[in-house]
TIFI-267344 format. One record per residue (C-alpha): x, y negated, z negated. Coordinates in steps of 0.001 Angstrom, whole numbers, padded with zeros to 6 digits, always signed. Each point is the difference from the previous one (the first is absolute). Layout:
// TIFI-267344
XYZ ...
END
This chain:
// TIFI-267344
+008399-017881-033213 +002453-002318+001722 -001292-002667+002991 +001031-001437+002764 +000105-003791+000806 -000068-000954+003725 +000573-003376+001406 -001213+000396+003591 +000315-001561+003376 +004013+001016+000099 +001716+000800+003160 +001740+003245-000070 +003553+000477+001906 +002610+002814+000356 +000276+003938-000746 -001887+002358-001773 +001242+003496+000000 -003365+002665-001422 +001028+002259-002800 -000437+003774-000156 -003596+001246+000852 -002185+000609-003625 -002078+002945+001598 +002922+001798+001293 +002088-000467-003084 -002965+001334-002097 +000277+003264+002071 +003684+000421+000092 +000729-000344-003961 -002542+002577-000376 +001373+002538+002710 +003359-000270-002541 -001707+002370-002187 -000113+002887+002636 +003224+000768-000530 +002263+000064-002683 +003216-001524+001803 +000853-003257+000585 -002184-002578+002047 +001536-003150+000845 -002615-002508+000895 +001462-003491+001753 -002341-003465+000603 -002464+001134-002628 -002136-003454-001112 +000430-000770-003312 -003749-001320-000616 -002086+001109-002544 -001700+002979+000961 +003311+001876+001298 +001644-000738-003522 -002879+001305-001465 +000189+003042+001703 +003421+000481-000715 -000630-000568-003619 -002684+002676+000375 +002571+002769+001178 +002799-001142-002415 -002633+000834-002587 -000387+003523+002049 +003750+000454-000681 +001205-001175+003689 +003726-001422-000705 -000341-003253+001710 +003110-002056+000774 -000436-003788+001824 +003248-000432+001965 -000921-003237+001164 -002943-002262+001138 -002328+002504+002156 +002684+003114-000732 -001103+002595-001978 +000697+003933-000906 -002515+002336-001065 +000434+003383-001588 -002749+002202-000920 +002151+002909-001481 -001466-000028-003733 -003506-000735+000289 -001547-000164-003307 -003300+002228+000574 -001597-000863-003388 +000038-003763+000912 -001502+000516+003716 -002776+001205-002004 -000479-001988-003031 -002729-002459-000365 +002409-002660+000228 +000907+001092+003627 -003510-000244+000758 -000738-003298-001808 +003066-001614+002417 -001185+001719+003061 -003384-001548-000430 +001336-003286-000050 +002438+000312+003352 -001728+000445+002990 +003314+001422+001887 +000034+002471-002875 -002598+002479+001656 +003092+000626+002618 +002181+001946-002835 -002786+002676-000306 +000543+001985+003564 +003747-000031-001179 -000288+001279-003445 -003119+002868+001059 +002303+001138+002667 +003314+000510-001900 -001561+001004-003669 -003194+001138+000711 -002767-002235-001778 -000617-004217-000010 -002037-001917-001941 -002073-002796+002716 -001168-002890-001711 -002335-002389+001400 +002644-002752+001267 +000171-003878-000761 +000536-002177+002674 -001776-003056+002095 -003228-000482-001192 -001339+000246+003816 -002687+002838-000458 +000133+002891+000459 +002984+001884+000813 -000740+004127+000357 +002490+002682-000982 -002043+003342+001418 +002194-000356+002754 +002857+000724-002265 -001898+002663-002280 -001274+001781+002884 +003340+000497+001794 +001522+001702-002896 -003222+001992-001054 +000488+001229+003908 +003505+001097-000890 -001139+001877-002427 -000113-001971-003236 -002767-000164-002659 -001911-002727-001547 -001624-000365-003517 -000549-003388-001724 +001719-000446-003351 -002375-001941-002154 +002813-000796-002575 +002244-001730+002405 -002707-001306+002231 +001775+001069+003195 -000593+003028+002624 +002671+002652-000239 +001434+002424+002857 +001372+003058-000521 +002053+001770+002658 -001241+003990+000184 +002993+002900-001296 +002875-000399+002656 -000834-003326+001204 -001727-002232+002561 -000162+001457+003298 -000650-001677+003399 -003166-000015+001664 -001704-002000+003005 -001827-002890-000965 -001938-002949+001768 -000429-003181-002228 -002941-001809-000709 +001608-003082+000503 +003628-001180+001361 +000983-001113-003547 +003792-001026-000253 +000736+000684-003771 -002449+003124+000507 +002101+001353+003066 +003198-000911-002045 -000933+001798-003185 -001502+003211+002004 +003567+000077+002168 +002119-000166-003240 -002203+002554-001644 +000127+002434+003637 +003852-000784-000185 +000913+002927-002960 -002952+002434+001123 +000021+003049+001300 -000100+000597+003904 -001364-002846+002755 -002367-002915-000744 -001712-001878+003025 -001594-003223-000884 -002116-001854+002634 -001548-003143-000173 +003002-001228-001781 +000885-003860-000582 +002946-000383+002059 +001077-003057-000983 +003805-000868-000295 +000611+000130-003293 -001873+003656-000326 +002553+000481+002987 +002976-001089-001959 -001073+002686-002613 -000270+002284+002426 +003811-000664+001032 +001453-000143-003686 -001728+003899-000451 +001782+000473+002827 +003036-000928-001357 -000464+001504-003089 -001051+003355+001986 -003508+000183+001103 -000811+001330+003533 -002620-002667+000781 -001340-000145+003638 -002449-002404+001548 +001563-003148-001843 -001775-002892+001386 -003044+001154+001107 -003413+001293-002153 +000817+004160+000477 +002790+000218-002207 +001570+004037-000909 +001665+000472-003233 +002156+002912+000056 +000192+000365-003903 +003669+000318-001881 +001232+001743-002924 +002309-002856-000938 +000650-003375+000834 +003050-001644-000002 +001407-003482-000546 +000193-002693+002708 +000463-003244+000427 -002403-003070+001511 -000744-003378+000969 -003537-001779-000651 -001541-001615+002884 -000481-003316-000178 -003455-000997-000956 -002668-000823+002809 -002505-001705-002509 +002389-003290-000764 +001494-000253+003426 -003540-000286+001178 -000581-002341-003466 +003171-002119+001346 -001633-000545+003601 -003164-000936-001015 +001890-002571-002855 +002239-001810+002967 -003729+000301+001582 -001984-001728-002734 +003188-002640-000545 +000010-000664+004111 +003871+001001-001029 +002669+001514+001625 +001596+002778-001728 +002234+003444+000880 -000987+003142-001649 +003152+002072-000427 +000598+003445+000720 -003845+001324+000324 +000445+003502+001383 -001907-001001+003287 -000790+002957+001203 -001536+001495-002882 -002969-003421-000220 -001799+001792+002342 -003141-002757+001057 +000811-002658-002681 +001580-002576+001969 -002277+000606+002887 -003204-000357-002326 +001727-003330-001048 +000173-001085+003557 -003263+000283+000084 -000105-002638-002542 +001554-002406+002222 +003799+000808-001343 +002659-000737+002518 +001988+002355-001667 +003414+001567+001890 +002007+003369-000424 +003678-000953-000761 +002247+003102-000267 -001285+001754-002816 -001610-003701-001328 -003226-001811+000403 +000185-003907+000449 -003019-001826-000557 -000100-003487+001794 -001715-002896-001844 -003088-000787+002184 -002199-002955+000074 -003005+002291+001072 -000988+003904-000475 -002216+001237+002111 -002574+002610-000469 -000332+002080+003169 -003272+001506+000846 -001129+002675+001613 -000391-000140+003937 -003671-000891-000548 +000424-002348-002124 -000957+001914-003220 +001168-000522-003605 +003619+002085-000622 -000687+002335-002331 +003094+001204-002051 -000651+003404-002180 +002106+002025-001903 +000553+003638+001103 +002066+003528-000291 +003474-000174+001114 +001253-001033+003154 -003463-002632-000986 +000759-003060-001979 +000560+000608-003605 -002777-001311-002597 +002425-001476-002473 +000640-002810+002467 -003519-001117+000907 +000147-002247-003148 +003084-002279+001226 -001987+000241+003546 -002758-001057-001050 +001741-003515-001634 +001868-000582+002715 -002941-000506+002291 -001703-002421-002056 +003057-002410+001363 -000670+001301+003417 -002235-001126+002995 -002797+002057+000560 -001872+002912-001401 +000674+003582-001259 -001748+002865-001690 +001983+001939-002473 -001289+003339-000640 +001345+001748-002610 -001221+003478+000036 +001825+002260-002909 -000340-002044-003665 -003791-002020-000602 +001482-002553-002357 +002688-000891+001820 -000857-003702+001664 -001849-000771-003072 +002801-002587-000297 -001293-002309+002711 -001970-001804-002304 +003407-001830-001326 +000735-000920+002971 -003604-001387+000977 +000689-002248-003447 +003058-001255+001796 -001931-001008+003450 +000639+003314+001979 -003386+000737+002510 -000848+003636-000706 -002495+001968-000065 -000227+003169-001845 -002512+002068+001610 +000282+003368-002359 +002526+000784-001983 +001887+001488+002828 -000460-002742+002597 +000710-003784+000397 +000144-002733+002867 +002667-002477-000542 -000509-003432+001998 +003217-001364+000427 +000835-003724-000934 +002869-000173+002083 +002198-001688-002233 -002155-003311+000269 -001496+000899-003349 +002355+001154-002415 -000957+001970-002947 -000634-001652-003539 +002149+001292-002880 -001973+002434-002565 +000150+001817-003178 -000490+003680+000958 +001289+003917-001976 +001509+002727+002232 -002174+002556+000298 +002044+002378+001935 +003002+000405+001416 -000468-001465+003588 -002597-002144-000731 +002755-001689-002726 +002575-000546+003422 -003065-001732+002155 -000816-002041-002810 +003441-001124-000859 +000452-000894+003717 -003019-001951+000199 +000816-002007-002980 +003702-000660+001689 -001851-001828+002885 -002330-000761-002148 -000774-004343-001065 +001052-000452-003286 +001126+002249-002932 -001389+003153-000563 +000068+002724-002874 -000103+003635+000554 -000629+002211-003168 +000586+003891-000139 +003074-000388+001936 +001102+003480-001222 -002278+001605+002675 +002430-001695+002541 +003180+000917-001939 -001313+003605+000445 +000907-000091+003503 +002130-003205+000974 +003325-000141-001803 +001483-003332-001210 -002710-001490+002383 +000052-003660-000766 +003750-000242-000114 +000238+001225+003261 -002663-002230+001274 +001547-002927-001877 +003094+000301+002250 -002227-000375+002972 -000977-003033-001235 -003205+000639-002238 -000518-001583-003039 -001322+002966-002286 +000473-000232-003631 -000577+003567-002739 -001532-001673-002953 +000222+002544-002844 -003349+000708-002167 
END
């Protein structure tokens, strides 16, 4: 388990450009196996949970060739159907959380998948009846193999077939997997209450491309109008939303002034907004965000003079995974805020690091804390902290780069799960970050 070494209190300079979004990757690989032509797959990140994945459908049989950094080709057109139920499938699945996104795919095209209880953050509790109960309304069955330890589904003689179905819950890797498994079923599927967010949008477009009549893209009433076959296609990975928010609230925490490259602007939806909110002077440049350094940020409050309270929510809302890096960043602000994070009960469970290293919080419940800012007059001592997940890894490895001293971060593989080659890139910036191996 490797660690990284911080020496805080750097100023950060220059241009940052985000790599391709994790979530949206996650989805894409695992639409390849729809089809059995060629998918080729461009800005793909290569962290640790996309390799993973891809390891997990070489293993399938997908013929995987890397053309370059980010440039892949996937072809699903000898899919080894022992393997995809073996209990070696199942032992990898459990230990990949993006792995339950292969199982709409593989019950739509050859009739059963095996759904093992996914790995992941440990953050609480993270459901999958969304998922289960989408495909059980197209007609699949369930039965729990006690052997394996997973659930399977079986598709009925002749296939899935579409259906109308309102979900319990606008889960994005739940409306994913139920549009993948609605894309080879017979007749029309209507899904309402579906996430919308962009990168269920982009898979929307590449099923598109590869075939699918898809209507409603972009908005929570989607209609699938099933296909015998899919096709191949090409497509481009977004760029991802979590670090460009992770890189303003770093040139934040550093009172820095940095350029984040090439951040799909249209597609961040209330991010920079919510970080305006923060006191972030930050300015729309072409298709770029600059981020002046700034001797003061602000909290605003509301018109009568409340606390601001900033809490995660369903697409167009603000996205949970960056509440964590929020949440750090106002410790160096001036003024108040309430975080609320709603979906995961474990998930600001980190805040008592950063109380160690001077921060003023207070954790109400394990969904809610208040964060008195110190306005940069009291900067935050150095600490000895593990990752527990992988945006709580990000807020603590930006605290420790404005941090006072040097600090150590253990279980740095939780942030190499999502953030490729992170402390390189940082280190050109201007951070001093050091990978100690263990």
């Amino acid at each position: 388990m490797s660690t990284f070494v911080i020496e805080g209190g750097h100023r950060l300079a220059g241009e940052i450009e985000p790599q391709g979004a994790k979530n949206e990757s996650l989805q894409i690989i695992s639409a390849c196996l729809l089809t059995p032509e060629e998918v080729h797959v461009t800005n793909i990140p290569e962290i640790l949970d996309v390799r993973n994945l891809i390891g997990l459908l070489e293993c399938m049989g997908v013929k995987v060739e890397r053309r370059g950094k980010g440039d892949y080709l996937f072809k699903a057109d000898d899919i080894d159907t022992d393997y995809i139920t073996s209990e070696d499938f199942v032992r990898r699945c459990a230990s990949l959380r993006g792995s339950v996104l292969v199982v709409g795919p593989l019950l739509a095209r050859f009739g059963e998948a095996f759904f093992a209880k996914p790995g992941g953050d440990k953050i609480g509790r993270r459901k999958v009846d969304t998922h289960i109960t989408g495909m059980m309304n197209l007609g699949a069955s369930l039965d729990y193999d006690e052997a394996k330890r997973a659930y399977r589904l079986t598709a009925p003689e002749g296939g899935l077939h579409g259906t109308y179905m309102l979900l319990d819950e606008a889960s994005v890797t739940g409306t994913a997997n139920i549009i993948m498994a609605a894309a080879l079923a017979h007749g029309t599927t209507t899904i309402y209450n579906a996430a919308c967010e962009p990168y269920v949008q982009q898979l929307c477009r590449l099923l598109s491309a590869m075939g699918l009549e898809i209507e409603g893209i972009a908005s929570n009433l989607l209609t699938i109008h099933g296909a015998e076959r899919l096709h191949g296609a090409e497509h481009r990975i977004l760029p991802d939303m979590i670090e460009v928010g992770s890189f303003i609230g770093m040139a934040a925490l550093n009172s820095s002034e940095i350029t984040v490259k090439n951040v799909s602007y249209d597609n961040l939806g209330i991010i920079p907004d919510s970080f305006r909110r923060l006191g972030i002077a930050l300015e729309r440049r072409g298709d770029d965000i600059y981020v002046p350094a700034q001797d003061v940020y602000e909290i605003e409050t509301a018109l009568d003079g409340s606390i601001l309270n900033i809490a995660d929510a369903p697409w167009p809302g603000l996205t949970p995974d960056l509440l964590s890096v929020m949440l750090v960043v106002a410790t160096q602000c001036r003024g108040s805020v309430l975080i609320h994070q709603k979906m995961f009960e474990s998930r600001l469970f980190f805040v008592d690091r950063l109380i160690d290293m001077g921060a003023q919080i207070m954790l109400c419940d394990p969904h809610r804390a208040v964060v008195i800012g110190l306005d940069h007059k009291n900067t935050l001592k150095a600490n000895r902290m593990l990752s527990p997940d992988i945006r709580a890894g990000i807020a603590l490895l930006l605290a420790a780069m404005s941090a006072k001293g040097t600090s150590e971060i253990g279980n740095i593989s939780q942030i190499d799960r999502g953030y490729e080659d992170i402390d390189n890139r940082l280190n050109a910036l201007g951070a001093h970050i050091f990978r100690r191996p263990d």
